[in-house]
The first five atom37 places (N, CA, C, CB, O) and aatype in JSON, in Angstrom:
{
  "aatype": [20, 20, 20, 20, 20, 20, 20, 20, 20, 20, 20, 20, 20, 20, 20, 20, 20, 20, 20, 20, 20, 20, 20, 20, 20, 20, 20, 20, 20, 20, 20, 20, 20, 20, 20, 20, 20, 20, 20, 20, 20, 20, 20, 20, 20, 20, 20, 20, 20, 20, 20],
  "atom_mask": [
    [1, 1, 1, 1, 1],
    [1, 1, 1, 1, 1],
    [1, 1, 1, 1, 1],
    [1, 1, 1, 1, 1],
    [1, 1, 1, 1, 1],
    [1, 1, 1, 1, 1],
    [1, 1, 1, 1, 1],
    [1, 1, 1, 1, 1],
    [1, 1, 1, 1, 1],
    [1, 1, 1, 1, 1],
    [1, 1, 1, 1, 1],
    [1, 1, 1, 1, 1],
    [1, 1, 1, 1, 1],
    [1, 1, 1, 1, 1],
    [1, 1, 1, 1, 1],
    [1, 1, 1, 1, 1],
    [1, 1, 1, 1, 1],
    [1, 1, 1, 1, 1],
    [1, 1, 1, 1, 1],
    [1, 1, 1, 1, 1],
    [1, 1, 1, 1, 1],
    [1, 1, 1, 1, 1],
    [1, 1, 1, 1, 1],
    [1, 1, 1, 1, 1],
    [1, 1, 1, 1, 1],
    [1, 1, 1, 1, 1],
    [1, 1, 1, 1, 1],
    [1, 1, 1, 1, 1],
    [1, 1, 1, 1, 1],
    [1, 1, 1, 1, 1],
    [1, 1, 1, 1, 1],
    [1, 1, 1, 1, 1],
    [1, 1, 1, 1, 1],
    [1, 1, 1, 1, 1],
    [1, 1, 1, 1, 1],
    [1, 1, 1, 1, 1],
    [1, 1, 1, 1, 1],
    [1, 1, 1, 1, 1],
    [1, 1, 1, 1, 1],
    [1, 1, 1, 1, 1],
    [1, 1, 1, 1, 1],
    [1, 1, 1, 1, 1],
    [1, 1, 1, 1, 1],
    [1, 1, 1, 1, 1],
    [1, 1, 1, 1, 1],
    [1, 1, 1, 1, 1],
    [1, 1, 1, 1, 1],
    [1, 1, 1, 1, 1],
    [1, 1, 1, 1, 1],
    [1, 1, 1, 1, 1],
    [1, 1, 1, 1, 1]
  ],
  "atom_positions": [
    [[181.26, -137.16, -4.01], [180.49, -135.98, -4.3], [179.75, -135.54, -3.02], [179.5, -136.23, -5.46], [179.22, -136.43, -2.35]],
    [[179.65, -134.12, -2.59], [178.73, -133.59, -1.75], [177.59, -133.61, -1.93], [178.88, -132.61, -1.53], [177.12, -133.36, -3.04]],
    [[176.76, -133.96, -0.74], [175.18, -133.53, -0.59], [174.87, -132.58, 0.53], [174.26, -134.81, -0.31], [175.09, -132.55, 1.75]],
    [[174.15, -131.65, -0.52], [173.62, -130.62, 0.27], [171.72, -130.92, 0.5], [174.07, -129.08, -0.64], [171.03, -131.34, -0.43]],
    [[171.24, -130.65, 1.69], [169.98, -130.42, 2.06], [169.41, -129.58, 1.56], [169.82, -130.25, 3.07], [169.98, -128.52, 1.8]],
    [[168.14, -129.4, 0.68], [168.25, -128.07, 0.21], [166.93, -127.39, 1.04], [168.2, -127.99, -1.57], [165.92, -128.09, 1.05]],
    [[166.89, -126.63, 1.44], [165.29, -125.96, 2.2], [164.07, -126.56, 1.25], [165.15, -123.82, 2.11], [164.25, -126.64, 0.04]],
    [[162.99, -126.91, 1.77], [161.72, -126.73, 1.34], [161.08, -125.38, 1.55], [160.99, -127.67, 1.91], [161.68, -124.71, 2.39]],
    [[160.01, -124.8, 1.01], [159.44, -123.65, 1.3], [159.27, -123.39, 2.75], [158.26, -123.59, 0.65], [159.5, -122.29, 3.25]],
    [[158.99, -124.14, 3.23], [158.3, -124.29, 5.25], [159.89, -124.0, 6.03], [157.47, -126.7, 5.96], [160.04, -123.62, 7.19]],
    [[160.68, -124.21, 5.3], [162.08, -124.11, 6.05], [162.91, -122.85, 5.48], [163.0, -125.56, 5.82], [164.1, -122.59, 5.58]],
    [[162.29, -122.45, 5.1], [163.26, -120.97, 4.26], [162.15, -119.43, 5.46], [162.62, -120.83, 1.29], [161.07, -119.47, 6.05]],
    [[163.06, -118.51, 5.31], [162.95, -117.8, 6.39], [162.17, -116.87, 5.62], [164.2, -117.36, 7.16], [162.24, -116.77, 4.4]],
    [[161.21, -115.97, 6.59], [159.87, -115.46, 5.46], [160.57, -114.2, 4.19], [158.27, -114.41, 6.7], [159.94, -113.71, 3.25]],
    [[161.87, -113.96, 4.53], [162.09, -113.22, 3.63], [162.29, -113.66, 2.04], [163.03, -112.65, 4.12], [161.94, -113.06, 1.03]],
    [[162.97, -114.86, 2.2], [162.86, -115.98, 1.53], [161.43, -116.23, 0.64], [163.09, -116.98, 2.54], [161.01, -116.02, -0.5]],
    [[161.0, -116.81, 1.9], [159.24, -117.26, 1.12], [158.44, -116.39, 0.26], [158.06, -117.47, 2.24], [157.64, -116.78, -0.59]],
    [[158.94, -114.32, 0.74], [158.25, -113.78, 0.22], [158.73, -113.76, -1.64], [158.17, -112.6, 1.09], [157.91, -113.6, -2.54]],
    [[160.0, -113.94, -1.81], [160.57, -114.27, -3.29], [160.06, -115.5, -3.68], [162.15, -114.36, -3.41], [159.58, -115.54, -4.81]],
    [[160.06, -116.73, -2.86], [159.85, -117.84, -3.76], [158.3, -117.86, -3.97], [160.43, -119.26, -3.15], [157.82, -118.66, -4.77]],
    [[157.49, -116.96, -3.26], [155.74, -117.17, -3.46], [155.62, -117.13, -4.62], [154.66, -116.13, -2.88], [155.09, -118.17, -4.99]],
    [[155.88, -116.29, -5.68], [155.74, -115.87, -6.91], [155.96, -116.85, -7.7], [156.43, -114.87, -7.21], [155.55, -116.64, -8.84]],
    [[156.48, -117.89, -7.53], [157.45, -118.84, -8.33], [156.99, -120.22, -8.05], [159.05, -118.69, -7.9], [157.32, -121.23, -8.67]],
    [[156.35, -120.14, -7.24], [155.62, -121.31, -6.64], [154.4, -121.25, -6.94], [155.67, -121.46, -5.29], [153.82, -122.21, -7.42]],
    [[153.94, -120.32, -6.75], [151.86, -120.16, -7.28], [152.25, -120.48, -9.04], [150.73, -117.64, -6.98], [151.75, -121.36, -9.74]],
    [[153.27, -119.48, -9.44], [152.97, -119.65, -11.05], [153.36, -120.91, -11.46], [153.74, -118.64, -12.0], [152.52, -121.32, -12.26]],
    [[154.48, -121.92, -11.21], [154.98, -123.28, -11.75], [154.61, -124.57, -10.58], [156.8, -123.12, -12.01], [154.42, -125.75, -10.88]],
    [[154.58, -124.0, -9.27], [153.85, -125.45, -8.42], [154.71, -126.06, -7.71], [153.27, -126.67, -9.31], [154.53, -126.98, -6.91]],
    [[155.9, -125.37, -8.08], [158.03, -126.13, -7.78], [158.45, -125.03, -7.47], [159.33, -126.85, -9.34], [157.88, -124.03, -7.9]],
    [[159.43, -124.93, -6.74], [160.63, -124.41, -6.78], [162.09, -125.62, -7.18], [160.68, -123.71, -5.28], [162.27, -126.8, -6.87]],
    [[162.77, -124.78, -7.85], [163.94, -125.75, -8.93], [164.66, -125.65, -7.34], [165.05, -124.82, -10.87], [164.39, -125.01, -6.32]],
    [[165.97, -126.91, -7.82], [166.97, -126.57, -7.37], [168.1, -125.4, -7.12], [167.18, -127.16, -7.71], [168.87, -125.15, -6.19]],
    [[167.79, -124.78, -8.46], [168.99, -123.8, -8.4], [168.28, -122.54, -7.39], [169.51, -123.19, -10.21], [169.09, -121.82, -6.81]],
    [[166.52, -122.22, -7.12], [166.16, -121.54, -6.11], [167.18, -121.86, -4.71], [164.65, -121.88, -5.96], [168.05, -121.33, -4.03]],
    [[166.38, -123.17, -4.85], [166.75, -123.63, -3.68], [168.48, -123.12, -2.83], [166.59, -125.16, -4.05], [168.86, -122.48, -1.85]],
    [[168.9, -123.72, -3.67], [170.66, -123.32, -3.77], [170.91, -121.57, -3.48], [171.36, -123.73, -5.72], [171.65, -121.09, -2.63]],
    [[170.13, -120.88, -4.38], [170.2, -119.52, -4.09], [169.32, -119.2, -2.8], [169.76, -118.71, -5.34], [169.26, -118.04, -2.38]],
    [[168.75, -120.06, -2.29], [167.66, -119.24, -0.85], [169.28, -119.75, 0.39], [165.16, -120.64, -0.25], [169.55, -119.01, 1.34]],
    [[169.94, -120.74, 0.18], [170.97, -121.41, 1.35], [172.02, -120.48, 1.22], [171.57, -123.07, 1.12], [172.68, -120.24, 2.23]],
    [[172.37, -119.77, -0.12], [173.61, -118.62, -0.19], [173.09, -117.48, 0.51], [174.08, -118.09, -1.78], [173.72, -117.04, 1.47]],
    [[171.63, -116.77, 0.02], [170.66, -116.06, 0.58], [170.98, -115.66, 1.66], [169.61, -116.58, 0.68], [171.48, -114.61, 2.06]],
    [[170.47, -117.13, 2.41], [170.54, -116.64, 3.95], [172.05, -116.67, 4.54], [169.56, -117.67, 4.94], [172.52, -116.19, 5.57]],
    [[172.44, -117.15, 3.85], [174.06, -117.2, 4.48], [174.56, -115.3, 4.86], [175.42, -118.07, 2.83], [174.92, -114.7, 5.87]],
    [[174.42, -115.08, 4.0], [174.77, -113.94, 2.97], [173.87, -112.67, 3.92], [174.06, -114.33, 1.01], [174.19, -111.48, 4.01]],
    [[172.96, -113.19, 4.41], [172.05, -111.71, 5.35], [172.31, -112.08, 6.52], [170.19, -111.43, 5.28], [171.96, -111.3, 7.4]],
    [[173.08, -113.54, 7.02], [173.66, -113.44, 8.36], [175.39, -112.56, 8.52], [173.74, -115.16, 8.84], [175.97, -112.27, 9.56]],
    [[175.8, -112.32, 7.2], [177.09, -111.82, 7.55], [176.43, -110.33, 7.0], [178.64, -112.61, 6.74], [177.41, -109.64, 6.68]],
    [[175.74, -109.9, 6.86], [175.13, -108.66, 6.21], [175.6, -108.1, 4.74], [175.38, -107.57, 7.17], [176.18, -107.04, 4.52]],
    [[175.21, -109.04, 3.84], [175.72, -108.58, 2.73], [174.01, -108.64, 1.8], [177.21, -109.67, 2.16], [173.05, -109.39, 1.97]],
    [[174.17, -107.78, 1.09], [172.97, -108.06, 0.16], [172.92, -108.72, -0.63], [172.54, -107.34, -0.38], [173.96, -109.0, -1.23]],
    [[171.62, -109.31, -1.04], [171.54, -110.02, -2.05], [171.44, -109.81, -3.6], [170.78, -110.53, -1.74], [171.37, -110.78, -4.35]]
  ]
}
């Protein structure tokens, strides 16, 4: 099975941080499946596609 690294908040890029703030003040976590969606995220605004 693969392991992926997944970003912590401090490692996600501020465009990022500005989505997960909301989600973090209200529950204290960000889930995995954020997580997973901030690594497609950025993938995804380096080839210029939207999210």
């Amino acid at each position: 099975m693969a392991h992926i690294d997944l970003p912590e908040f401090e490692q996600m890029s501020p465009a990022i941080q500005e989505r997960a703030k909301p989600i973090l003040e209200k529950t204290g976590k960000l889930g995995e499946i954020f997580k997973l969606l901030a690594i497609d995220w950025f993938r995804g605004v380096k080839r210029q596609v939207c999210f």
